[in-house]
N, C-alpha and C positions, 0 to 999 in steps of 0.2 A: 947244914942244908937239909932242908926236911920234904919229902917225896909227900908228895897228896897223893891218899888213901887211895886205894881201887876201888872201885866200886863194884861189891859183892853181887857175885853172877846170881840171877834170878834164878832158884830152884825150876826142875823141870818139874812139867805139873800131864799127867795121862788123858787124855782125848775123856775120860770121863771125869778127870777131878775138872777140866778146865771150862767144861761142859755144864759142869754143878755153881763150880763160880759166876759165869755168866748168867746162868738163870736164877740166880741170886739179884741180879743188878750190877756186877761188877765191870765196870766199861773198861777199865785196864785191864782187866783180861780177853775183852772184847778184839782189845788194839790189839794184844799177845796173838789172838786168833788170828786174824785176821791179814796179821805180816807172817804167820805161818802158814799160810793156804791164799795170801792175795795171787801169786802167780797162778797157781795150778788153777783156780777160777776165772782168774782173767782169757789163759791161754784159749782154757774150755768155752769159753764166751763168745771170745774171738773166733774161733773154730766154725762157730754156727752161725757169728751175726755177721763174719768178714770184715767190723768196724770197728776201730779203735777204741770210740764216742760212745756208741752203741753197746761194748761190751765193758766198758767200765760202769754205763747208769746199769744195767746188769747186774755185773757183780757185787754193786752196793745196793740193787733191789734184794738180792736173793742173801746178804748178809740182814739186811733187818728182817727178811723172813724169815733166819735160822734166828734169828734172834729171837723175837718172837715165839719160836716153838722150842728152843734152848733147852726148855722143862722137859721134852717130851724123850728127849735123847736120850736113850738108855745103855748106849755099848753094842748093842748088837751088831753093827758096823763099825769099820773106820769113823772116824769125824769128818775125815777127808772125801770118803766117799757118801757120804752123807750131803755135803755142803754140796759135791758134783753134781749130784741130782738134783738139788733145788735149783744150782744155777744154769740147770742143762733145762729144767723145767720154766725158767726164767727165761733164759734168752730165747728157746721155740715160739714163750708167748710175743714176745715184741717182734720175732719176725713173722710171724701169724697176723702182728698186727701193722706191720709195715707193708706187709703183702696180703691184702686181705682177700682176694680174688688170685693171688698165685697159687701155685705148688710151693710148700714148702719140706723141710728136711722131713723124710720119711726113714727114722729107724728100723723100722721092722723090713724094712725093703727086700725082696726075695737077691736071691744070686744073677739072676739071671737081666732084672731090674737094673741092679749094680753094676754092670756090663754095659747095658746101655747108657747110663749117666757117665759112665768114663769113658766111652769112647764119644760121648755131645762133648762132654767138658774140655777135655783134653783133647781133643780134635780140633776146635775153634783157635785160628787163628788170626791174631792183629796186627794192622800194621808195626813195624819197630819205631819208635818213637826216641827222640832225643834222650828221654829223661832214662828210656832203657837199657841205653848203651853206657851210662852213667854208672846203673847200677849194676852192670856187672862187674864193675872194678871190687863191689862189696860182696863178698861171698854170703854172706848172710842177709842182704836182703835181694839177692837174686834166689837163695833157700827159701826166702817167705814169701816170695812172687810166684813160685812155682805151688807152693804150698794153697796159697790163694785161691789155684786154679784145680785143685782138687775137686770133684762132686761134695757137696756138702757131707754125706754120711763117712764117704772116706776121710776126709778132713778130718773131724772130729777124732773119729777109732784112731786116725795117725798122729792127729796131736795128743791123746790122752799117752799113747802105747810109746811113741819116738821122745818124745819133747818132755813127756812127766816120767816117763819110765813107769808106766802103772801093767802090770798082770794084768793077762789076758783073762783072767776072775774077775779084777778089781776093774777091769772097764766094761768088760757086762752086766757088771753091777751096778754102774753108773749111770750105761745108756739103756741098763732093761731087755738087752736083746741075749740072746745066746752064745754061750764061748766061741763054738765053731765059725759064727758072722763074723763076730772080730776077729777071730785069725783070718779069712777068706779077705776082710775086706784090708786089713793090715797085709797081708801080702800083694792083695792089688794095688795098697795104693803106694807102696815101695817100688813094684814094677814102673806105676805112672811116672814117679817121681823118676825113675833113672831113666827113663825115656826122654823127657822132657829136659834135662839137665844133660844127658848125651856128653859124658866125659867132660863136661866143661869146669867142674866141682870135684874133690872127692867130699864125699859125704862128711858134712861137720853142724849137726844140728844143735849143738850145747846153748848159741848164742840167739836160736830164731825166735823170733817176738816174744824179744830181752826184755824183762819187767823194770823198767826206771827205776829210781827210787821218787822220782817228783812223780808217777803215777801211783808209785803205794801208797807213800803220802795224800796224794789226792784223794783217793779211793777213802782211807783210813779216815781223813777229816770227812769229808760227804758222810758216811755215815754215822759217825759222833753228834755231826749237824743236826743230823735231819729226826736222832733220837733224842738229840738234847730241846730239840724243837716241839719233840712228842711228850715230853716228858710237862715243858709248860703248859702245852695246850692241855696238860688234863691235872694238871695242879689245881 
Protein backbone atom coordinates (compact mmCIF):
# COMPACT_ATOMS: atom_id res chain seq x y z
CA UNK A 1 0.00 0.00 0.00
CA UNK A 2 1.52 3.19 -0.93
CA UNK A 3 1.03 6.52 1.15
CA UNK A 4 0.55 9.84 -1.15
CA UNK A 5 3.36 12.09 -1.03
CA UNK A 6 3.11 15.18 1.46
CA UNK A 7 3.06 17.98 0.00
CA UNK A 8 6.32 19.87 0.60
CA UNK A 9 5.89 22.80 2.98
CA UNK A 10 6.16 26.21 1.13
CA UNK A 11 9.78 27.80 2.05
CA UNK A 12 9.32 30.76 4.42
CA UNK A 13 9.93 33.74 2.48
CA UNK A 14 10.95 37.56 4.73
CA UNK A 15 8.45 40.61 4.70
CA UNK A 16 10.97 41.79 2.09
CA UNK A 17 11.70 38.75 -0.20
CA UNK A 18 7.75 38.50 -0.30
CA UNK A 19 7.48 42.13 -0.97
CA UNK A 20 9.91 41.86 -4.01
CA UNK A 21 7.73 38.75 -5.40
CA UNK A 22 4.64 40.69 -5.40
CA UNK A 23 5.94 43.54 -7.05
CA UNK A 24 7.17 41.45 -9.66
CA UNK A 25 3.42 40.37 -10.56
CA UNK A 26 3.37 37.24 -8.53
CA UNK A 27 -0.38 36.87 -7.33
CA UNK A 28 0.44 33.54 -5.45
CA UNK A 29 2.43 35.39 -3.31
CA UNK A 30 -0.30 37.97 -3.27
CA UNK A 31 -2.73 35.11 -1.76
CA UNK A 32 0.54 34.16 0.75
CA UNK A 33 0.30 37.80 1.89
CA UNK A 34 -2.69 38.26 2.23
CA UNK A 35 -3.88 35.02 4.52
CA UNK A 36 -0.99 36.16 6.61
CA UNK A 37 -2.19 39.59 7.65
CA UNK A 38 -6.06 39.01 6.40
CA UNK A 39 -6.94 39.02 10.22
CA UNK A 40 -4.78 41.75 11.71
CA UNK A 41 -6.49 44.16 8.76
CA UNK A 42 -9.82 43.01 9.02
CA UNK A 43 -9.74 43.22 12.96
CA UNK A 44 -8.22 46.94 12.34
CA UNK A 45 -10.88 47.73 9.92
CA UNK A 46 -13.50 46.80 11.99
CA UNK A 47 -12.26 48.62 14.86
CA UNK A 48 -12.98 51.99 13.00
CA UNK A 49 -15.75 51.17 10.63
CA UNK A 50 -17.76 48.93 13.46
CA UNK A 51 -19.12 46.80 10.14
CA UNK A 52 -18.53 43.71 9.09
CA UNK A 53 -19.43 44.65 5.15
CA UNK A 54 -17.76 47.77 5.46
CA UNK A 55 -14.38 46.48 6.72
CA UNK A 56 -14.02 43.72 4.48
CA UNK A 57 -14.61 46.19 1.10
CA UNK A 58 -11.67 48.01 3.24
CA UNK A 59 -9.49 45.52 3.62
CA UNK A 60 -9.47 44.55 -0.12
CA UNK A 61 -9.28 48.30 -0.95
CA UNK A 62 -6.23 48.88 1.05
CA UNK A 63 -4.59 45.22 -0.29
CA UNK A 64 -4.85 46.61 -4.08
CA UNK A 65 -3.41 49.75 -2.75
CA UNK A 66 -0.42 47.95 -1.15
CA UNK A 67 -0.40 46.20 -4.21
CA UNK A 68 0.04 48.86 -6.24
CA UNK A 69 2.83 50.43 -4.21
CA UNK A 70 4.45 46.80 -3.44
CA UNK A 71 7.68 48.44 -5.43
CA UNK A 72 7.89 51.12 -3.08
CA UNK A 73 8.49 48.86 0.09
CA UNK A 74 11.63 48.72 1.23
CA UNK A 75 11.97 47.12 4.91
CA UNK A 76 12.10 49.89 6.81
CA UNK A 77 9.02 48.68 8.66
CA UNK A 78 7.31 45.59 9.35
CA UNK A 79 5.09 44.59 6.24
CA UNK A 80 2.59 44.25 8.79
CA UNK A 81 2.63 47.48 10.01
CA UNK A 82 2.96 48.93 6.74
CA UNK A 83 -0.46 47.28 5.33
CA UNK A 84 -1.88 48.77 9.13
CA UNK A 85 -1.56 52.09 7.80
CA UNK A 86 -2.84 51.90 4.61
CA UNK A 87 -5.94 50.04 5.98
CA UNK A 88 -6.26 52.43 8.90
CA UNK A 89 -5.95 55.09 6.13
CA UNK A 90 -8.70 53.26 4.17
CA UNK A 91 -11.15 52.60 6.39
CA UNK A 92 -11.06 56.75 7.91
CA UNK A 93 -11.61 57.45 4.35
CA UNK A 94 -15.01 55.48 3.95
CA UNK A 95 -16.18 56.55 7.27
CA UNK A 96 -15.44 60.27 6.25
CA UNK A 97 -17.46 59.35 3.55
CA UNK A 98 -20.33 57.77 5.15
CA UNK A 99 -20.44 60.56 7.52
CA UNK A 100 -19.82 63.30 5.66
CA UNK A 101 -21.11 66.08 7.84
CA UNK A 102 -20.21 64.05 11.25
CA UNK A 103 -17.36 63.81 13.66
CA UNK A 104 -15.28 61.26 12.74
CA UNK A 105 -12.34 59.13 14.46
CA UNK A 106 -9.82 61.71 15.74
CA UNK A 107 -6.45 60.07 16.47
CA UNK A 108 -4.58 62.81 17.68
CA UNK A 109 -7.32 63.44 20.28
CA UNK A 110 -5.82 65.10 23.48
CA UNK A 111 -6.33 63.13 27.07
CA UNK A 112 -8.61 65.14 28.27
CA UNK A 113 -10.92 64.67 24.84
CA UNK A 114 -10.56 60.85 25.49
CA UNK A 115 -12.44 61.32 28.79
CA UNK A 116 -15.01 62.81 27.57
CA UNK A 117 -15.77 60.26 24.65
CA UNK A 118 -15.67 57.56 27.26
CA UNK A 119 -17.73 58.65 29.50
CA UNK A 120 -20.82 59.74 26.22
CA UNK A 121 -19.92 56.27 24.87
CA UNK A 122 -19.94 54.11 27.69
CA UNK A 123 -22.56 56.04 29.69
CA UNK A 124 -25.40 55.54 27.09
CA UNK A 125 -27.57 53.23 27.82
CA UNK A 126 -30.27 50.82 25.86
CA UNK A 127 -32.96 49.26 26.42
CA UNK A 128 -32.13 45.04 26.98
CA UNK A 129 -33.53 43.43 24.04
CA UNK A 130 -34.28 39.86 23.41
CA UNK A 131 -31.62 39.16 21.21
CA UNK A 132 -29.34 40.46 24.28
CA UNK A 133 -30.04 38.16 26.63
CA UNK A 134 -29.23 35.58 23.95
CA UNK A 135 -26.01 36.70 23.71
CA UNK A 136 -24.87 36.39 26.92
CA UNK A 137 -24.85 32.81 26.92
CA UNK A 138 -21.84 33.40 24.33
CA UNK A 139 -18.95 34.79 26.08
CA UNK A 140 -17.46 36.10 22.99
CA UNK A 141 -19.91 37.98 21.51
CA UNK A 142 -21.03 39.68 24.71
CA UNK A 143 -16.64 40.40 24.42
CA UNK A 144 -17.54 42.16 20.95
CA UNK A 145 -20.57 43.91 22.15
CA UNK A 146 -18.84 45.61 24.67
CA UNK A 147 -15.95 46.09 22.57
CA UNK A 148 -18.48 47.90 20.03
CA UNK A 149 -19.30 50.24 22.57
CA UNK A 150 -15.85 51.57 22.97
CA UNK A 151 -15.16 55.47 21.81
CA UNK A 152 -13.75 54.95 18.37
CA UNK A 153 -9.99 55.85 19.17
CA UNK A 154 -10.00 53.45 22.13
CA UNK A 155 -11.47 50.82 20.01
CA UNK A 156 -8.83 50.68 17.68
CA UNK A 157 -5.45 51.13 20.26
CA UNK A 158 -7.56 48.19 22.10
CA UNK A 159 -7.98 46.07 19.07
CA UNK A 160 -4.54 46.52 17.74
CA UNK A 161 -2.72 46.18 21.65
CA UNK A 162 -5.46 43.09 23.21
CA UNK A 163 -6.69 41.15 20.12
CA UNK A 164 -3.17 41.41 17.67
CA UNK A 165 -0.86 41.60 20.53
CA UNK A 166 1.12 44.42 18.75
CA UNK A 167 3.70 46.76 21.06
CA UNK A 168 2.95 49.68 22.36
CA UNK A 169 5.79 51.00 19.26
CA UNK A 170 4.33 48.97 16.74
CA UNK A 171 0.78 50.62 17.23
CA UNK A 172 2.11 54.02 17.25
CA UNK A 173 3.33 53.43 14.38
CA UNK A 174 0.40 52.27 12.90
CA UNK A 175 -2.05 55.00 14.00
CA UNK A 176 0.81 57.93 13.97
CA UNK A 177 0.17 59.00 17.30
CA UNK A 178 2.60 58.84 20.37
CA UNK A 179 3.65 55.80 22.49
CA UNK A 180 2.40 57.52 25.69
CA UNK A 181 -1.44 57.98 23.84
CA UNK A 182 -1.48 54.34 23.39
CA UNK A 183 -0.62 53.34 26.70
CA UNK A 184 -3.13 56.17 28.24
CA UNK A 185 -5.78 55.24 25.88
CA UNK A 186 -5.12 51.11 26.33
CA UNK A 187 -5.44 51.50 30.03
CA UNK A 188 -8.61 53.53 29.64
CA UNK A 189 -10.04 51.33 27.54
CA UNK A 190 -9.40 48.12 29.87
CA UNK A 191 -10.76 50.10 32.76
CA UNK A 192 -14.09 50.60 30.33
CA UNK A 193 -14.19 47.28 29.29
CA UNK A 194 -14.11 45.86 33.13
CA UNK A 195 -16.69 48.32 33.95
CA UNK A 196 -19.04 47.40 31.49
CA UNK A 197 -18.66 43.57 31.65
CA UNK A 198 -18.82 43.88 35.88
CA UNK A 199 -17.67 40.35 36.74
CA UNK A 200 -20.01 38.90 34.40
CA UNK A 201 -16.72 37.38 32.09
CA UNK A 202 -13.40 36.68 33.13
CA UNK A 203 -11.45 38.28 30.55
CA UNK A 204 -11.04 35.80 27.28
CA UNK A 205 -10.25 37.83 24.13
CA UNK A 206 -8.40 34.99 21.89
CA UNK A 207 -11.86 34.30 20.03
CA UNK A 208 -13.33 38.26 19.51
CA UNK A 209 -14.09 39.05 15.83
CA UNK A 210 -12.91 35.38 14.88
CA UNK A 211 -11.67 35.73 11.27
CA UNK A 212 -13.82 32.74 9.31
CA UNK A 213 -12.18 31.08 6.79
CA UNK A 214 -15.39 31.77 4.23
CA UNK A 215 -14.32 35.63 5.00
CA UNK A 216 -10.63 34.99 4.14
CA UNK A 217 -11.64 33.42 1.34
CA UNK A 218 -13.86 35.95 0.33
CA UNK A 219 -11.61 38.80 0.93
CA UNK A 220 -8.79 36.67 -0.90
CA UNK A 221 -11.02 36.07 -4.27
CA UNK A 222 -12.44 39.97 -4.11
CA UNK A 223 -9.11 40.92 -4.61
CA UNK A 224 -7.65 38.44 -7.18
CA UNK A 225 -11.04 39.63 -9.05
CA UNK A 226 -10.89 42.78 -9.18
CA UNK A 227 -6.96 42.69 -10.33
CA UNK A 228 -7.52 39.99 -12.62
CA UNK A 229 -10.21 42.48 -13.88
CA UNK A 230 -7.39 45.16 -14.07
CA UNK A 231 -5.20 43.44 -15.63
CA UNK A 232 -7.75 42.88 -18.93
CA UNK A 233 -8.86 46.31 -18.98
CA UNK A 234 -5.34 47.42 -19.85
CA UNK A 235 -4.37 44.32 -21.95
Amino acid sequence: MHRPQEKPAEPFLTDAELAQRIAEGDLSMLQRLMRRHNQTLYRTARSILNDDAEAEDAVQEAYLLAYRAMAQFHGDARLSTWLVRIVVNAAIARLRKRHRQAEVIDLHGDAEQDDRLAEANMGEHSPEQPEHALMRVETRRLVEDKINRLPDAFRTVFVLRALEEMSVDETAACLGIPPETVRTRYFRARGLLREALAREIDFSLADAFSFAGDRCDRIVAGVLAKLNTHRADDA
